[in-house]
Each structure stands twice: as C-alpha cells, then as structure tokens.
C-alpha positions in Angstrom: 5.8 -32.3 -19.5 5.6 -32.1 -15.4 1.5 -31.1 -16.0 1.2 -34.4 -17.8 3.6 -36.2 -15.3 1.9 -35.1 -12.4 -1.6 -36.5 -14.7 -0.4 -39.7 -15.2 0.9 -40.3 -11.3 -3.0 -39.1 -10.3 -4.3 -41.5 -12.9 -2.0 -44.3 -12.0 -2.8 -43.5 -8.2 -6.4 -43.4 -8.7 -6.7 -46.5 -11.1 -4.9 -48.4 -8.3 -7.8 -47.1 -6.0 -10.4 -48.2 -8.0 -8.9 -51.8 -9.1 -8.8 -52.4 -5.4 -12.6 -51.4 -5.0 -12.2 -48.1 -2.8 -13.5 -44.6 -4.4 -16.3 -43.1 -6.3 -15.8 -44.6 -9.6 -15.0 -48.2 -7.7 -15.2 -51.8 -9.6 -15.7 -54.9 -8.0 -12.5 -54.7 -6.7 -9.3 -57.1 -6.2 -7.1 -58.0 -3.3 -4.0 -56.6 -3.3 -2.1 -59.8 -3.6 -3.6 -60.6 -6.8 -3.7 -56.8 -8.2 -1.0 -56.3 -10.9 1.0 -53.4 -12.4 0.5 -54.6 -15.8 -3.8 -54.2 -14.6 -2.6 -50.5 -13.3 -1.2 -50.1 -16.5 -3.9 -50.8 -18.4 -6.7 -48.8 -16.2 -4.4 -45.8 -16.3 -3.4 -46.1 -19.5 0.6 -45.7 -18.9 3.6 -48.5 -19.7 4.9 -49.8 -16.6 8.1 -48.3 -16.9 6.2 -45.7 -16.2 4.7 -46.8 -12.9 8.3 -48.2 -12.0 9.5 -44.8 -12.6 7.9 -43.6 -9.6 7.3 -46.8 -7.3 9.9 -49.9 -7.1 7.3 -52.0 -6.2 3.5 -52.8 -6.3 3.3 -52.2 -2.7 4.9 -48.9 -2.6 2.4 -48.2 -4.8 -0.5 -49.7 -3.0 0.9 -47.9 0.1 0.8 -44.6 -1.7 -2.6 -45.3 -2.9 -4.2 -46.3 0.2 -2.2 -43.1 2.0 -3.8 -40.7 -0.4 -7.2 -41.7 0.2 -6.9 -42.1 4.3 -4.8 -39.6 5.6 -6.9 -36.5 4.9 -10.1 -38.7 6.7 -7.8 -39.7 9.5 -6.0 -36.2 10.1 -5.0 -36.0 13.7 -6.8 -32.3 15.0 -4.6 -29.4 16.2 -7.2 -26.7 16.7 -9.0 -29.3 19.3 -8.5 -29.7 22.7 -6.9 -33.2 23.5 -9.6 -35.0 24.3 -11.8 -34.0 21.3 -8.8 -34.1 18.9 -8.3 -37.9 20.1 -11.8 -38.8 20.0 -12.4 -37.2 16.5 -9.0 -38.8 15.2 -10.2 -42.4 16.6 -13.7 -42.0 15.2 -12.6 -41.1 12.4 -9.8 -44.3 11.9 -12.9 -46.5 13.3 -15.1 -45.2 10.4 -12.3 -45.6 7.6 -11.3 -48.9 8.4 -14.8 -50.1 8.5 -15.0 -49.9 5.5 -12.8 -51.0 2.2 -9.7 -48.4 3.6 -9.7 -51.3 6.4 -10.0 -53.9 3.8 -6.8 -52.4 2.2 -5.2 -52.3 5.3 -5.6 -55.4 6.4 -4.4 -57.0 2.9 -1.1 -54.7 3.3 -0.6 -55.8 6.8 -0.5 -59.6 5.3 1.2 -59.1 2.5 4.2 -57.5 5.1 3.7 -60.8 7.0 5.5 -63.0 4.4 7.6 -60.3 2.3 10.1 -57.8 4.2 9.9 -54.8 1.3 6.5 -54.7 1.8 6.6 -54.7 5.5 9.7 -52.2 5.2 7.5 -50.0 2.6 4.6 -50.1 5.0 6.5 -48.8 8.0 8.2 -45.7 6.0 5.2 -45.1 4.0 2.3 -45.5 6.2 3.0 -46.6 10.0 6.0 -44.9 11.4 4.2 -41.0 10.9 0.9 -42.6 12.0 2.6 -43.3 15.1 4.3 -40.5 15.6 1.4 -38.9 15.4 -0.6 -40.7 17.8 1.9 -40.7 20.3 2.4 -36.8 19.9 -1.4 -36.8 20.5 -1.2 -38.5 23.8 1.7 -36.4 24.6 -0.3 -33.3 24.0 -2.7 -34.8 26.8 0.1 -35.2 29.4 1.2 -31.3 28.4 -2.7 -30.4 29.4 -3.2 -32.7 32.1 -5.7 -35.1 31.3 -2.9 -38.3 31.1 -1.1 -38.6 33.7 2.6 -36.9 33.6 4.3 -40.0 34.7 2.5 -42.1 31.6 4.2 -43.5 28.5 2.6 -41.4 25.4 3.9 -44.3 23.0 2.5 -47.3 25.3 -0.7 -45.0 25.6 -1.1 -44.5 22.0 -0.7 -48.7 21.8 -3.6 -48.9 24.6 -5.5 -47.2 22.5 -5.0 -48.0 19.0 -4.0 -51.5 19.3 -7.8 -52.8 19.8 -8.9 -51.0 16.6 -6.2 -53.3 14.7 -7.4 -56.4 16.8 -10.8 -55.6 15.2 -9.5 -54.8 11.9 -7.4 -58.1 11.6 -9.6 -60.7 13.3 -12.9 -59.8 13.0 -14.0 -60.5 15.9 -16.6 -57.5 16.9 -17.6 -54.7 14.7 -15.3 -51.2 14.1 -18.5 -49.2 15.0 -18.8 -45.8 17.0 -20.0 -47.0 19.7 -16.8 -49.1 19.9 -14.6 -45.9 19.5 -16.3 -43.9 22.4 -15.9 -46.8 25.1 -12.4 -47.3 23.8 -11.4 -44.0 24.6 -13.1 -43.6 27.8 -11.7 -46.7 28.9 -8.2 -45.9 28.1 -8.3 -42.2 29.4 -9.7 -43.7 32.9 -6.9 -45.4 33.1 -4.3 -43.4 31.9 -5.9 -40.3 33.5 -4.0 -37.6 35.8 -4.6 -38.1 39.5 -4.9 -35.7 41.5 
C-alpha cells in the first residue's frame, strides 16, 4: 500500500507539473489560478480525497509541485568556494525563472497577494528555506573574507536577489546570464571586505 501511495503522490505531483505547462511531457499549460484539483484528479487518475489527503489546498500543492522541480536546479553549492557557489546558485535561479519555473513563480507570488493561505503556504513551503539559504551563503562570504565582516548577510542576500524578483514580476529586462554576472559583481563590489 505505501509503494502505491508514494505512486499516486508522484503522479499527482507530476500531473500538477504538466497541467501547468513545466516538464517533459508538458501540455499547453494553465495558470495556476484557473488550474483545478478536480483537473489534477483527472490527469493523475486519483479522487480528490485523495489529493486532500496529502495537501489542504491547491496551493500547497502547487507549492510542492513547483518545489520538486526547482530546488534540485537551484541547489545552493557547498563544495564551492563563495564566490563560485553564489554565482552558480544565481545563474542557476536566473536560468529557471526564465523560463516556465518563473512563470509558476510569479503566478504563486499573485495568488499570495489577495489570499493569506497561499501567501502563508508559500513562505513555509517555498521562501523561508530559500532565504535561509541565501543568507547562509552570504554569510559563508563574510567567514572567508570576501563581504565585508561588518555587512548584513540577510540585507546582502536582499541586494542581491531582490533584482531577480524585480525582473521576474515586472518584466521589465530580460532574466539572462549576462544579467546574473553583472548582478553579482555589482553587489560583491559593494558589499566587499576592505582592507
């Protein structure tokens, strides 16, 4: 019973995916406003008193979804130096939400706008360890010496990753590379040590 459990969360987890248009076997895709569980259902081939049995909403769901499929792209380096580890890791959330991972981003980011549970689902499920992590990043700069020892790491990691979100949410410039490298190289100029 857990092996088909544990089958029926993957398929409900991946249907979500593709309903939204991100992954391999993608459709056309939906927003997530006007995605249902009853659709999630169907695709995955579950009752939703079986998706309800593991989420208590669409967005936790969603949320769980979208984490599944970014995280392991966006994985904040330990074997890297600082520098490298925060220019992979910001490369690396440029290139996902360039794409439909930023598409699904954005759409949870409005939905939390206007509805509290998904705003409160989006901070345990997705934001609160991101940032945690980003600010241990910048902190492991300040421990090696390239930010200064008297800088914030969490108003650091904001410097940093708050333009991506600009991006992200207004469209106003492209999530590109080339974006990414003079991001960070203007934020560790002016966060760096002095000597």
């Amino acid at each position: 019973m857990v092996a088909r459990s544990e089958e029926s969360r993957q398929a409900i987890l991946q249907s979500t995916l593709e309903l939204l248009g991100v992954g391999e076997q993608a459709l056309s895709g939906t927003t997530v406003q006007r995605l249902t569980i009853e659709a999630i259902a169907k695709r995955a081939g579950v009752s939703k008193a079986t998706i309800y049995r593991w989420w208590p909403s669409k967005a936790a769901l969603v949320l769980d979804a979208f984490v599944v499929e970014y995280l392991p792209r966006t994985a904040v380096r330990t074997d890297l130096p600082f520098r490298e580890a925060l220019e992979d890791h910001v490369k690396a959330v440029v290139r996902q939400y360039a794409g439909l991972d930023g598409a699904m981003v954005a759409q949870l980011i409005a939905e939390s706008q206007y509805d509290p549970a998904t705003l409160e689902e989006f901070h345990r499920r997705f934001w609160d360890d991101r940032r945690e992590a980003a600010v241990a990043l910048i902190q492991r700069g300040v421990n090696e010496g390239v930010i200064a020892a008297d800088a914030n790491p969490t108003l650091v990691a904001t410097l940093i990753y708050a333009p991506i979100y600009q991006r992200l949410l207004l469209k106003d410039a492209p999530l590109d590379e080339q974006f990414a490298s003079s991001l960070i190289a203007m934020a560790l100029t002016g966060a760096a040590a002095r000597s």
